[in-house]
Backbone as CSV, one residue per row, in Angstrom:
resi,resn,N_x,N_y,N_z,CA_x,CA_y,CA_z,C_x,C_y,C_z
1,UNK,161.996,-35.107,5.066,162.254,-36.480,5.494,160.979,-37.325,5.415
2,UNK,159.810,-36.768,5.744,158.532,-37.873,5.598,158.646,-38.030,3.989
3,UNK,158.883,-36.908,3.087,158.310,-37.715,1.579,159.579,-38.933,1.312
4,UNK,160.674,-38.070,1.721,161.157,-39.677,1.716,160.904,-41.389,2.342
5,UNK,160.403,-40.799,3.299,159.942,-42.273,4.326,158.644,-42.911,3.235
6,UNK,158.012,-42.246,2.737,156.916,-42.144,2.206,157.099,-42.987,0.591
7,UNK,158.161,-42.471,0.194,158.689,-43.201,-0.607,159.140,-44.481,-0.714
8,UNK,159.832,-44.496,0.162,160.293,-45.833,0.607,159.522,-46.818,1.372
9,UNK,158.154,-46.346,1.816,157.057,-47.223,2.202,156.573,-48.034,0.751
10,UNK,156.003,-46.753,-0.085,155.672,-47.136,-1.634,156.661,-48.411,-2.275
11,UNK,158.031,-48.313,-1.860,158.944,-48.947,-2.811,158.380,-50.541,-2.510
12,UNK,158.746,-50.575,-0.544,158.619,-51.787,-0.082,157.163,-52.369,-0.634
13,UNK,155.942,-51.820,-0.310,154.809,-52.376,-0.754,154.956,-52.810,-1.999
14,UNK,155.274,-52.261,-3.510,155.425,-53.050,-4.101,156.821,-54.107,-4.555
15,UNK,157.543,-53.956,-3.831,158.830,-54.975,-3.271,158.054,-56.218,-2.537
16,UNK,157.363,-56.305,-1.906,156.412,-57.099,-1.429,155.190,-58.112,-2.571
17,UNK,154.939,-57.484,-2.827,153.876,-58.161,-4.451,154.863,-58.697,-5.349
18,UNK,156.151,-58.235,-5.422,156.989,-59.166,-6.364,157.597,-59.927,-5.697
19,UNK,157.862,-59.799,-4.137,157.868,-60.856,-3.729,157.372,-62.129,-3.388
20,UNK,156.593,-61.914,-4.010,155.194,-63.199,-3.628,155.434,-63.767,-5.165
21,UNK,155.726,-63.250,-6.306,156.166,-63.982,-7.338,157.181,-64.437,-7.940
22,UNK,158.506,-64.388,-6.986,159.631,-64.729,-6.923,160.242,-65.702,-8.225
23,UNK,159.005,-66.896,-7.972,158.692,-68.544,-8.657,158.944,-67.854,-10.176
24,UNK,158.105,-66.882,-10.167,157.681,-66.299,-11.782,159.169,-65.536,-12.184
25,UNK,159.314,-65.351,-11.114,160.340,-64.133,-11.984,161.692,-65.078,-12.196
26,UNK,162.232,-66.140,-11.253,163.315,-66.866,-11.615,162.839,-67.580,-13.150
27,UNK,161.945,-68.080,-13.201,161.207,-68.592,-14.580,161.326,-67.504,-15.669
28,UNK,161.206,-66.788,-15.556,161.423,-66.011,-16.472,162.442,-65.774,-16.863
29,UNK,163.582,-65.485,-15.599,164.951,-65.511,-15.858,165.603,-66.720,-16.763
30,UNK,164.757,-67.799,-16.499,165.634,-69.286,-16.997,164.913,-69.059,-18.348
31,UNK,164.083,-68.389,-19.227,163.521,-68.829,-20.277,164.561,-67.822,-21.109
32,UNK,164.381,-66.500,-20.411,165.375,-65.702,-21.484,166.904,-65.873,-21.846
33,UNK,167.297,-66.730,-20.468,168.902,-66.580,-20.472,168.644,-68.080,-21.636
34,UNK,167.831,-68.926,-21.696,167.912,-70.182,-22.863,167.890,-69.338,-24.077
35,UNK,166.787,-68.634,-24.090,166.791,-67.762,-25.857,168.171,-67.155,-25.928
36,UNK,169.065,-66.870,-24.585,169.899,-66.173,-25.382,171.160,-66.841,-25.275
37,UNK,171.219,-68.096,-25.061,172.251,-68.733,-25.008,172.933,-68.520,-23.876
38,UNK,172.978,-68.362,-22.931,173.665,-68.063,-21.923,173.377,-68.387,-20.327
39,UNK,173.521,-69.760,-20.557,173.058,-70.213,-19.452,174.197,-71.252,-18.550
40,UNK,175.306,-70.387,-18.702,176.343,-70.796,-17.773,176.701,-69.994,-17.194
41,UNK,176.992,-69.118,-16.928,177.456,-67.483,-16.397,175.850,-67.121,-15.677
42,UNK,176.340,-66.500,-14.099,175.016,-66.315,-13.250,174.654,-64.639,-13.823
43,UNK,173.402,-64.231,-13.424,172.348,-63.263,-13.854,173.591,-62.376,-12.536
44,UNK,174.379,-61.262,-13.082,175.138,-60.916,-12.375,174.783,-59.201,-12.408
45,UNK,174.130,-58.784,-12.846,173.671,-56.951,-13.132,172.513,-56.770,-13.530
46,UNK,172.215,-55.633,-13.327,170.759,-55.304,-13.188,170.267,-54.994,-15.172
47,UNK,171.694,-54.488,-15.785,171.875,-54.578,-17.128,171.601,-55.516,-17.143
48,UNK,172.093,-56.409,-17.254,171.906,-57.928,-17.693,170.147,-58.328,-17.663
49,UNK,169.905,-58.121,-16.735,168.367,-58.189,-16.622,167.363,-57.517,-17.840
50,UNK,168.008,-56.442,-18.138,167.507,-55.792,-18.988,168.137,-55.847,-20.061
51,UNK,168.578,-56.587,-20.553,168.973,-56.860,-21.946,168.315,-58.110,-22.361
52,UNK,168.303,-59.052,-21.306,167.373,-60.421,-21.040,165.899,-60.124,-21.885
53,UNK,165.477,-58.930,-20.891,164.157,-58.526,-21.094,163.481,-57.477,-22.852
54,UNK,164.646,-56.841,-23.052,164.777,-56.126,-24.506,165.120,-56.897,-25.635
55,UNK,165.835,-58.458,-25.654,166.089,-59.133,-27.139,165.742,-59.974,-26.434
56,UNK,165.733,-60.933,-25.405,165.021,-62.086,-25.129,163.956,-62.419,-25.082
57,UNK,162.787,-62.106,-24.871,161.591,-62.300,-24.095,160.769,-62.082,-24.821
58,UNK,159.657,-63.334,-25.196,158.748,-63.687,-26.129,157.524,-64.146,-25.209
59,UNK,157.690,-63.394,-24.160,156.458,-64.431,-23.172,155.966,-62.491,-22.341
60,UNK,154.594,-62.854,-22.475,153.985,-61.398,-21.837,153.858,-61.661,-20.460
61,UNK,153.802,-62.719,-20.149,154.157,-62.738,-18.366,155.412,-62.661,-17.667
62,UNK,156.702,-62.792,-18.621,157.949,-62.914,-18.475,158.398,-61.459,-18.442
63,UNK,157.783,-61.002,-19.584,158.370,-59.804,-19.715,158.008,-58.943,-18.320
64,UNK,156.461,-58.923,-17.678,156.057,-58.317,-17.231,156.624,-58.031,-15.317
65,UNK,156.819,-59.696,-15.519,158.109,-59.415,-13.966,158.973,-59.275,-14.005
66,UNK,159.463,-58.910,-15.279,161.439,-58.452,-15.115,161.069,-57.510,-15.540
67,UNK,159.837,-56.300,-15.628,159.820,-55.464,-16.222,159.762,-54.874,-14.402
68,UNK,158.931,-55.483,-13.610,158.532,-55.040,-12.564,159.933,-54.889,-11.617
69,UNK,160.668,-56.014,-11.783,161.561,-56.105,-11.258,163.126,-54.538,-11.620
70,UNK,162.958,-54.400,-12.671,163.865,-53.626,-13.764,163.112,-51.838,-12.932
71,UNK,161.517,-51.812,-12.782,161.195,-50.677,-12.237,161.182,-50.337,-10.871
72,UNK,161.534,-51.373,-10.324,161.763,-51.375,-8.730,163.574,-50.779,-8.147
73,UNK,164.083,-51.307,-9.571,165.584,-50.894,-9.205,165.637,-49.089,-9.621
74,UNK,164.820,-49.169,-10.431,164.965,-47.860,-11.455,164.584,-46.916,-10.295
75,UNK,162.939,-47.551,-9.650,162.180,-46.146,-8.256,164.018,-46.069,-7.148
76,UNK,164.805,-47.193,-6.505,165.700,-46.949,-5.802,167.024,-46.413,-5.955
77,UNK,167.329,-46.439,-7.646,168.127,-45.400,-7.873,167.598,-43.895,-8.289
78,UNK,166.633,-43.617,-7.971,166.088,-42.281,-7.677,166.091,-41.635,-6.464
79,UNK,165.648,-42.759,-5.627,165.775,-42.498,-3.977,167.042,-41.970,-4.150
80,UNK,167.914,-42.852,-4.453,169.377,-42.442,-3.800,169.811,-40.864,-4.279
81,UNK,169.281,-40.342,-5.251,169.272,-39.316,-5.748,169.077,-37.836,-4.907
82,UNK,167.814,-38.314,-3.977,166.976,-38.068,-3.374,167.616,-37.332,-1.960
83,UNK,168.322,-38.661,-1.326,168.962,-38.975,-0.293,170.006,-37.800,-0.546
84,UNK,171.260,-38.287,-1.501,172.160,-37.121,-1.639,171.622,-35.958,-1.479
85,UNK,170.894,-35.224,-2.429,170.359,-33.753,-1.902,169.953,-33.401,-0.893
86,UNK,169.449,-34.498,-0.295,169.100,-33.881,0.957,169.672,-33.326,2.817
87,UNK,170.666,-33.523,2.242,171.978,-33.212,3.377,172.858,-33.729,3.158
88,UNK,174.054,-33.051,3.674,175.458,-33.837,3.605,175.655,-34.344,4.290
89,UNK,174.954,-34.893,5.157,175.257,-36.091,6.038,177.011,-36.418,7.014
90,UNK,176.515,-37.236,7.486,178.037,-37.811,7.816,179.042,-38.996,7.638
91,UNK,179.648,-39.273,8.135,180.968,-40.679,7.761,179.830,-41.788,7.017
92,UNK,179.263,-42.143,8.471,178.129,-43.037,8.244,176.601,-43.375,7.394
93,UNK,176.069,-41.826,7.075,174.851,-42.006,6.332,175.629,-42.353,4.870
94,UNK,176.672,-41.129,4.948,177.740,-41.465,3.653,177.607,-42.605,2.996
95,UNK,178.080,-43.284,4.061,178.493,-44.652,3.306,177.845,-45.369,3.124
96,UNK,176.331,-45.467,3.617,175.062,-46.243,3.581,175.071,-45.667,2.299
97,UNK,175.124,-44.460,1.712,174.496,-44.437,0.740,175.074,-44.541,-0.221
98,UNK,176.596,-44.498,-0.357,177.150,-45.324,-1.204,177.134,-46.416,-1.631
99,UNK,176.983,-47.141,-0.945,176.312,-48.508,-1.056,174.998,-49.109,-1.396
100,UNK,174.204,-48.083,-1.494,172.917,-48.210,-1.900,173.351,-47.756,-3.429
101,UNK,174.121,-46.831,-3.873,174.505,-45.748,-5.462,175.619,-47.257,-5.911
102,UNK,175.852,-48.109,-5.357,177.116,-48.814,-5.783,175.954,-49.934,-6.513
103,UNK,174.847,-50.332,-5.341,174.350,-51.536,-5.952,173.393,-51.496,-6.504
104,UNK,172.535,-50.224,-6.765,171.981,-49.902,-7.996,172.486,-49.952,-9.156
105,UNK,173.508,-49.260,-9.086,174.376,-49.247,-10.881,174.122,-50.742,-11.604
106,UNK,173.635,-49.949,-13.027,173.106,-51.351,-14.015,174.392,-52.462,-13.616
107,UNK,175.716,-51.788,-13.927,176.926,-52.312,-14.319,177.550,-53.120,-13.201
108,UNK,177.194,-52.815,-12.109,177.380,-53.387,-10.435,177.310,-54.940,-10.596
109,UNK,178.557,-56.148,-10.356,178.467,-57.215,-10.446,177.820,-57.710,-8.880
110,UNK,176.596,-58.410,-9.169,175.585,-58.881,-7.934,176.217,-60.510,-7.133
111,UNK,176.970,-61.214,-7.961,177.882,-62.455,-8.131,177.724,-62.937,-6.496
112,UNK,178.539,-61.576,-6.233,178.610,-62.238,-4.501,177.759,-62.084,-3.287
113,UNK,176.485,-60.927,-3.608,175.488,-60.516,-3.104,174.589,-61.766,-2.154
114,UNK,174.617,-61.153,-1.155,173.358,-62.504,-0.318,172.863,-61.951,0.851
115,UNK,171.676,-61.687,0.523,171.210,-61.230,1.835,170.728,-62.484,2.809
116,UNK,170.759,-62.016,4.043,170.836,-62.657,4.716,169.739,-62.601,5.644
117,UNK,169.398,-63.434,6.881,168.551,-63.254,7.938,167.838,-62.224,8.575
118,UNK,166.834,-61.329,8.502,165.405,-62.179,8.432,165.036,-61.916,6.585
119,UNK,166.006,-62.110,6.033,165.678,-62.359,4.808,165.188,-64.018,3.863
120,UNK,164.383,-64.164,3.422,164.752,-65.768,3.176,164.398,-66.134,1.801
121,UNK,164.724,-65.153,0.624,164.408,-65.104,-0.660,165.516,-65.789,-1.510
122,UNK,167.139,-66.153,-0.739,168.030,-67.535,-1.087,167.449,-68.633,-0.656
123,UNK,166.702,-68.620,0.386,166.190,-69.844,0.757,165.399,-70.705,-0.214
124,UNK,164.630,-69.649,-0.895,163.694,-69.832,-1.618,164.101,-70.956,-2.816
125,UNK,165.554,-70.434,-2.891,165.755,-71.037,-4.207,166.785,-72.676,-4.270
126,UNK,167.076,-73.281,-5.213,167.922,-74.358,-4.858,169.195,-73.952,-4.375
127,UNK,169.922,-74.943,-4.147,171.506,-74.895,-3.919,172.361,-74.444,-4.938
128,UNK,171.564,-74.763,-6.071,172.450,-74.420,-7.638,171.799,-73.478,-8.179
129,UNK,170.900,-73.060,-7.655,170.363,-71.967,-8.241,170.895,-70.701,-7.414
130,UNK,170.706,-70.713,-6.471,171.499,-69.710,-4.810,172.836,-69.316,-5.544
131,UNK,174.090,-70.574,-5.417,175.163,-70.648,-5.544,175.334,-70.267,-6.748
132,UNK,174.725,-70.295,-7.774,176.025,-70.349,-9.180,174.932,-69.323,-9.694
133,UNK,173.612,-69.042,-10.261,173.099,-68.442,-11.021,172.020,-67.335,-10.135
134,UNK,171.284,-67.223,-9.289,170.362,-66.288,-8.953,170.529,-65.725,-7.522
135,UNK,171.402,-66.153,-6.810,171.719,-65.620,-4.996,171.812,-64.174,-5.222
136,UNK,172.537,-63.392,-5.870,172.635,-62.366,-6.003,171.881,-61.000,-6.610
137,UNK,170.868,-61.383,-7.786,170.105,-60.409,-8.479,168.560,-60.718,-7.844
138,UNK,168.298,-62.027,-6.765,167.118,-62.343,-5.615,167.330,-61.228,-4.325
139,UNK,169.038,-60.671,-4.355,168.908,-60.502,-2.764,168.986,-58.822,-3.114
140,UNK,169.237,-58.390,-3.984,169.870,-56.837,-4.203,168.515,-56.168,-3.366
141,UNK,167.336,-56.116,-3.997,166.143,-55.365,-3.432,166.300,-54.944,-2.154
142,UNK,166.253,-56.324,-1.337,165.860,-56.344,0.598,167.559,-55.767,0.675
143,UNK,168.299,-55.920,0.286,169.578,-55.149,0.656,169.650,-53.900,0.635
144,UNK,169.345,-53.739,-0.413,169.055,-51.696,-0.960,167.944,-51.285,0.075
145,UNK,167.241,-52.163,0.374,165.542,-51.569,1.382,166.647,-51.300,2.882
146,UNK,167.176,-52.204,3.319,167.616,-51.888,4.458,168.399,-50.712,4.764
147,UNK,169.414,-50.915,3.837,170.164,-49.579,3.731,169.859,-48.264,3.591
148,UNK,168.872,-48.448,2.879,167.828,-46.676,3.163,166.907,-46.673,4.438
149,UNK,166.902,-47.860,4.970,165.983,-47.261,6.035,166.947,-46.972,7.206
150,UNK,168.369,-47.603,7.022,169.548,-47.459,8.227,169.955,-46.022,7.997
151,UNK,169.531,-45.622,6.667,170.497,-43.802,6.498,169.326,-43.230,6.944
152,UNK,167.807,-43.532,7.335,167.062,-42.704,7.392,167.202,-42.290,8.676
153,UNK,167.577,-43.729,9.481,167.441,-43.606,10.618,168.514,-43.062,11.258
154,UNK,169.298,-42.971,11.118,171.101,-42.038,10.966,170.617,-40.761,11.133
155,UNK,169.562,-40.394,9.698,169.578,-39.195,9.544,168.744,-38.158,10.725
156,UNK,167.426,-38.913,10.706,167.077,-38.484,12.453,167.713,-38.101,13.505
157,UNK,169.019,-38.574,13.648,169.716,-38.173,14.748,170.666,-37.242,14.514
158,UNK,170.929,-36.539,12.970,171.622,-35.755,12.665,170.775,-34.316,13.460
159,UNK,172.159,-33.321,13.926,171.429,-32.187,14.273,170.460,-31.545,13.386
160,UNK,169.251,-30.474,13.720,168.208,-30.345,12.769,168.925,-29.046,12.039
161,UNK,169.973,-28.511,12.290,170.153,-27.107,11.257,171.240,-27.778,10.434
162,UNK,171.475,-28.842,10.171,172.388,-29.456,9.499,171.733,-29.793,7.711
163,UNK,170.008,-30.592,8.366,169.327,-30.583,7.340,168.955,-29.491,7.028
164,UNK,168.522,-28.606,7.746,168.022,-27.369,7.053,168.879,-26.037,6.423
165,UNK,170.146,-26.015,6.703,170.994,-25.288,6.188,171.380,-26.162,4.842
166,UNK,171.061,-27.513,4.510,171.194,-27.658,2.682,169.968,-27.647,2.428
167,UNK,168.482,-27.796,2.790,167.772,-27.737,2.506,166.732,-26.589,1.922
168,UNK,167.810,-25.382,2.816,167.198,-24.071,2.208,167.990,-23.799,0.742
169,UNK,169.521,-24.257,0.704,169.518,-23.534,-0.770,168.644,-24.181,-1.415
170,UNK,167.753,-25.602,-1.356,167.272,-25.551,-2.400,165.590,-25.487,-2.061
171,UNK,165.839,-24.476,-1.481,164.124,-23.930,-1.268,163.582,-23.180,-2.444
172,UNK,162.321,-22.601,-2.815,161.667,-22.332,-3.975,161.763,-21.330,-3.467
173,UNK,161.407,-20.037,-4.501,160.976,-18.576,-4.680,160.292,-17.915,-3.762
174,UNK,159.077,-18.667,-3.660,158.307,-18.363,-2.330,158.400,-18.762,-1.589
175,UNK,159.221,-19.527,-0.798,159.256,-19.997,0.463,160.786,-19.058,1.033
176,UNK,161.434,-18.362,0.018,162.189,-17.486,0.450,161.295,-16.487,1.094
177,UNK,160.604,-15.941,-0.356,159.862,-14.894,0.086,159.200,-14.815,1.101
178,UNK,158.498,-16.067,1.478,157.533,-15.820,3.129,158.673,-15.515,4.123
179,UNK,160.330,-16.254,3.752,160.721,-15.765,5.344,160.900,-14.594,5.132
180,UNK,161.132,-13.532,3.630,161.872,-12.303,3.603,161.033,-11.318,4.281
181,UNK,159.252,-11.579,3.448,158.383,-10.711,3.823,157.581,-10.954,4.796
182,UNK,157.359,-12.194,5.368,156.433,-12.958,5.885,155.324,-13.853,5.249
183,UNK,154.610,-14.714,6.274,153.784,-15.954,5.601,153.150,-15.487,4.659
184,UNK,152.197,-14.141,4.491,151.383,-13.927,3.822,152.363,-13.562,2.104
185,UNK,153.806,-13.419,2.161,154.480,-12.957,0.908,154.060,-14.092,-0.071
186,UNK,154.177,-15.259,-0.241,154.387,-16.533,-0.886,152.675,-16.394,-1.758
187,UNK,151.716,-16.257,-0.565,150.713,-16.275,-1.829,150.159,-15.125,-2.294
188,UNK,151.107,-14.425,-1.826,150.838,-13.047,-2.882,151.455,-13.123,-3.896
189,UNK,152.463,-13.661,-4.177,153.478,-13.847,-5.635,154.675,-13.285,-4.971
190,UNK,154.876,-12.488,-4.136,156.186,-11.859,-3.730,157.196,-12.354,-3.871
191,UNK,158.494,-11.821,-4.121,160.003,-12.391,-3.959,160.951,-11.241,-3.689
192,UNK,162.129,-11.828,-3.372,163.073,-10.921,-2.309,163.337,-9.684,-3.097
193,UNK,163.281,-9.937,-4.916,163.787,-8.725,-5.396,161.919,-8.044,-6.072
194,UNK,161.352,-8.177,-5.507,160.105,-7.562,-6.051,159.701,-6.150,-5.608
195,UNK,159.295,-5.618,-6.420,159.492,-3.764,-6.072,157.940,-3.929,-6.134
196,UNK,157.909,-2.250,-5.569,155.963,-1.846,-5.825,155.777,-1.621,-6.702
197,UNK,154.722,-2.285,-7.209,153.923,-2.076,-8.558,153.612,-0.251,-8.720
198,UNK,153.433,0.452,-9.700,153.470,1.278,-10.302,151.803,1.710,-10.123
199,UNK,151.484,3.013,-9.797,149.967,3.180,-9.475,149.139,3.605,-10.730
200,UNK,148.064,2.976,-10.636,147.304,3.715,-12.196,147.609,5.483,-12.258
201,UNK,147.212,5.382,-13.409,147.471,7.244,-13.620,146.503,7.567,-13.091
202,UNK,145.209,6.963,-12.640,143.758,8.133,-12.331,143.909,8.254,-11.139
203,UNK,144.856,7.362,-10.394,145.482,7.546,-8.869,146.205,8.318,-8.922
204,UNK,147.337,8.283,-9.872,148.014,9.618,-9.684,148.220,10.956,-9.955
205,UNK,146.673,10.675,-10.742,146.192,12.187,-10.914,145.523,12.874,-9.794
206,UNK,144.531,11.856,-9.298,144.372,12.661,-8.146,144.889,12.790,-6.720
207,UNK,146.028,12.553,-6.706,147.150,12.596,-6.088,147.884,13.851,-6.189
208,UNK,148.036,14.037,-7.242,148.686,15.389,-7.965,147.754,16.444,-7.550
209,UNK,146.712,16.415,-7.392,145.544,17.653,-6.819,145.348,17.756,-5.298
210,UNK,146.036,17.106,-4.752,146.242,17.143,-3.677,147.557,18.551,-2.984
211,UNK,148.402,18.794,-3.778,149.430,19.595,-3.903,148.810,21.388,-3.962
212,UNK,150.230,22.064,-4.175,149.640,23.087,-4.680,148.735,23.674,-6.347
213,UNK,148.921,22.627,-7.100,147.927,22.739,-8.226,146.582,22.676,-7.960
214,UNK,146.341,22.128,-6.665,144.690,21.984,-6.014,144.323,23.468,-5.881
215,UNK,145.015,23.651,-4.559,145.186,24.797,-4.331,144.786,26.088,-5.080
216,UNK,146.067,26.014,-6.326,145.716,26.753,-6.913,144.057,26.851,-8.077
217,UNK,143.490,25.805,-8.057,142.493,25.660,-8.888,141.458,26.186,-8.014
218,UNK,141.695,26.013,-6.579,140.625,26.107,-5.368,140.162,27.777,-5.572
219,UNK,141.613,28.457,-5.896,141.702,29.804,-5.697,141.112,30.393,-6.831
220,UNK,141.285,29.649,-8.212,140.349,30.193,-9.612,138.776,30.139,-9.322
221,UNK,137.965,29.317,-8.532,137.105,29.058,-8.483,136.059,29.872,-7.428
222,UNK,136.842,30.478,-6.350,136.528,31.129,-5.277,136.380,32.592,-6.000
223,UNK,134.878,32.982,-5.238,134.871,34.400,-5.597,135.548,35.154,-4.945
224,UNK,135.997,36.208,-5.358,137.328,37.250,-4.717,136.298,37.952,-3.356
225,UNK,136.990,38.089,-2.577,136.613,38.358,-1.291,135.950,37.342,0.103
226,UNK,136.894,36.236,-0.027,136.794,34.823,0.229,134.867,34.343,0.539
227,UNK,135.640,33.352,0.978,134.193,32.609,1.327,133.178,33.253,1.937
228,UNK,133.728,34.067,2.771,132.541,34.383,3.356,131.861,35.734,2.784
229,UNK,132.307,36.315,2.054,131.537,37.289,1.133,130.624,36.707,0.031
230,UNK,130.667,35.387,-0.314,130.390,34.225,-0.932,128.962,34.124,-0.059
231,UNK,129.236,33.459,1.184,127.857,32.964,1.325,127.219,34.313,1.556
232,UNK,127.457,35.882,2.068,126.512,36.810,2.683,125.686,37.353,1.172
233,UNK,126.045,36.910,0.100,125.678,37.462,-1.037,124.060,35.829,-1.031
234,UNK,124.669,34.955,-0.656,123.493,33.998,-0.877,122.587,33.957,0.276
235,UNK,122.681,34.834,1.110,121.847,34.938,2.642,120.767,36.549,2.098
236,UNK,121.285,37.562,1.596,120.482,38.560,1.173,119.780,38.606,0.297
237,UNK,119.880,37.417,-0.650,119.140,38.078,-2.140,119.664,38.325,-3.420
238,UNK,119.078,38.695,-4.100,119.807,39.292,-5.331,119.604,40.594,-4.957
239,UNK,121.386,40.840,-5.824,121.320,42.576,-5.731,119.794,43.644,-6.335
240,UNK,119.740,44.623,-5.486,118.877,45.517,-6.127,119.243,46.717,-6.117
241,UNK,118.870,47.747,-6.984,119.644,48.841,-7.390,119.059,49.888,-6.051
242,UNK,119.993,50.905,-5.512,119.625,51.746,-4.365,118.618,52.596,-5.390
243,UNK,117.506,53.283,-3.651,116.452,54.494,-4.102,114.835,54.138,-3.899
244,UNK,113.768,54.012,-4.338,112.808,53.968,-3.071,112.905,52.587,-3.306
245,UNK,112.800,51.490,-4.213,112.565,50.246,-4.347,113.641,49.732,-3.738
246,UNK,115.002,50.181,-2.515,115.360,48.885,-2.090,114.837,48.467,-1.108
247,UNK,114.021,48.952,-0.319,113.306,48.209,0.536,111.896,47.341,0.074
């Protein structure tokens, strides 16, 4: 939930900088819809915007705020992407976020769209500009902003094993593994189906001498009449033959 909040901080900040060029971006709107003939019918889809911007637009400042504008819709239909995976939610986040997936779509007619109070980006504009051509593709942004921050805030109050029972199927490899094996599994490489590695052979050779093959090698090596006939032969001397010289 924070990278989402986090996200949606990012969106607004620059939702904010294009809002301060509003002036520019309706201007821009009025230059392309002249190149393309079509300046009776209002700027009604986010397509539309972008078709404006792909055969219309001969101006590098024009292009550059309906480009800004075109990537601001593009970052919030990702969110919504976002949102879905991340729990199934209920009646209510539901439908926030349908409504956020409805008025993203390029194809989504904006016609009747108006945001409203403490919004004031219709204000901004004329009576004939509000009403017949721009009320609607001015207000989509702060509409879509609210609505993700109303599912966020929904979502907070959802019980917490609600998020985390969809959130684990889509947990990674190792973050299984730390709960299978524990914390330390994940940066070892571990995973649930990981077996023990296989021991070098010079380990398991001397492993193997550990057995009765030791044993038995122990016993080739030992002089016959165990050990301790062993050391009384290295405590006397070398043999000497009996008769006056063994003393």
């Amino acid at each position: 939930m924070n990278e989402i909040k986090e996200s949606l901080r990012n969106i607004e900040q620059t939702y904010k900088i294009f809002q301060q060029q509003q002036f520019t971006f309706i201007a821009a709107l009025e230059h392309t819809r002249e190149n393309a003939h079509d300046k009776i019918k209002p700027v009604s889809s986010i397509g539309q915007v972008q078709i404006y911007m792909d055969h219309h637009c001969n101006n590098t400042t024009d292009k550059r705020i309906l480009l800004m504008f075109l990537n601001i819709c593009c970052d919030l239909n990702k969110l919504c992407h976002r949102l879905e995976s991340l729990h199934a939610g209920n009646s209510t986040t539901n439908a926030l976020l349908e409504k956020c997936k409805m008025l993203v779509s390029h194809s989504n007619d904006l016609s009747t769209v108006r945001a409203k109070y403490p919004h004031d980006v219709v204000n901004h504009l004329s009576c004939d500009e509000a009403r017949n051509h721009y009320g609607g593709v001015v207000s989509l942004i702060p509409i879509v902003l609210d609505c993700m921050k109303e599912w966020v805030a929904h979502s907070e109050k959802l019980p917490r094993n609600m998020i985390q029972s969809v959130s684990g199927q889509h947990a990674s490899p190792e973050r299984r593994a730390a709960k299978a094996f524990g914390p330390d599994a994940a940066g070892m490489g571990l995973n649930a189906s990981a077996q023990p590695a296989s021991l070098p052979a010079a380990t398991q050779t001397s492993l193997s001498l550990t057995g009765p093959a030791q044993e038995s090698r122990r016993g080739q090596m030992m002089p016959r009449g165990g050990p301790g006939r062993a050391m009384g032969k290295l405590l006397n001397g070398p043999w000497k033959p009996p008769g006056r010289h063994a003393f």
